[in-house]
N, C-alpha and C positions, 0 to 999 in steps of 0.2 A: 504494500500500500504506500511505502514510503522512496523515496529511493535510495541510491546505497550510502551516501552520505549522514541521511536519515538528519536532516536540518528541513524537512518542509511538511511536518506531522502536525503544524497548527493549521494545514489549509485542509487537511484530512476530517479535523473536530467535529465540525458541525455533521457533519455525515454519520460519522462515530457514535456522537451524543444522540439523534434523531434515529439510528437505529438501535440506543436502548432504549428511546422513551416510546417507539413506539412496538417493542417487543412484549407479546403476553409475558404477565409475571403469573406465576404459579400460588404466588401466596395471599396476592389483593385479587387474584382472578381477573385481572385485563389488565390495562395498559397502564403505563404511567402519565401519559398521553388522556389517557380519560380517566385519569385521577384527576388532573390537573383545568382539563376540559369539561369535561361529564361529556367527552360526543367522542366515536372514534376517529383514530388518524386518520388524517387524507389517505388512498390508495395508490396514488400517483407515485412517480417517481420524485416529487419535488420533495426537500426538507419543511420544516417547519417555517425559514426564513423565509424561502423562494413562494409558499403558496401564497397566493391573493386574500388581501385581508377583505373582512366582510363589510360592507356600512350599512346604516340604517337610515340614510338621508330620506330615500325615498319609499320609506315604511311609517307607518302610521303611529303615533306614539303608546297608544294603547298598547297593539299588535305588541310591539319592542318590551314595553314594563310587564305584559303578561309572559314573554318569553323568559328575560330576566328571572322574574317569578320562577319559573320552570325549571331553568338551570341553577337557579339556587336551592331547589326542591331536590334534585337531582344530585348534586353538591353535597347537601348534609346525609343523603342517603348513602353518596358513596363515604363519607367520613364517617358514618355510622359500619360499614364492612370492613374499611381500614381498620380503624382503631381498634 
């Protein structure tokens, strides 16, 4: 992954780190990724940096604070199976 010199392992990271957080763990039962999220990883090949972030400009604000609702719902459930 490196090459032989082994001086360019910090352009390697983000690759590294995004394929633990998005590997099943065995002991929270998913991701670290939807620990973190409450939603699973992209499937794509992109990391965590390179996907398109989401906005809500052109969402309703209702629609937005009931979804919020949800994933803080979602949130304390998964911190209740963590813990």
């Amino acid at each position: 992954m490196v090459n032989t010199e082994q001086d360019d392992w910090d352009m390697h990271l983000s690759r590294a780190c995004w394929q633990l957080r998005s590997a099943y763990n065995e002991s929270i039962k998913m991701t670290p990724f939807e620990v973190m999220t409450s939603r699973k990883p992209p499937t794509s090949e992109l990391s965590a940096e390179e996907a398109s972030p989401v906005t809500v400009d052109d969402h309703d604000p209702n629609e937005v604070a009931a979804y919020v609702q949800s994933i803080v719902a979602q949130l304390n459930n998964i911190q209740g199976t963590v813990s």
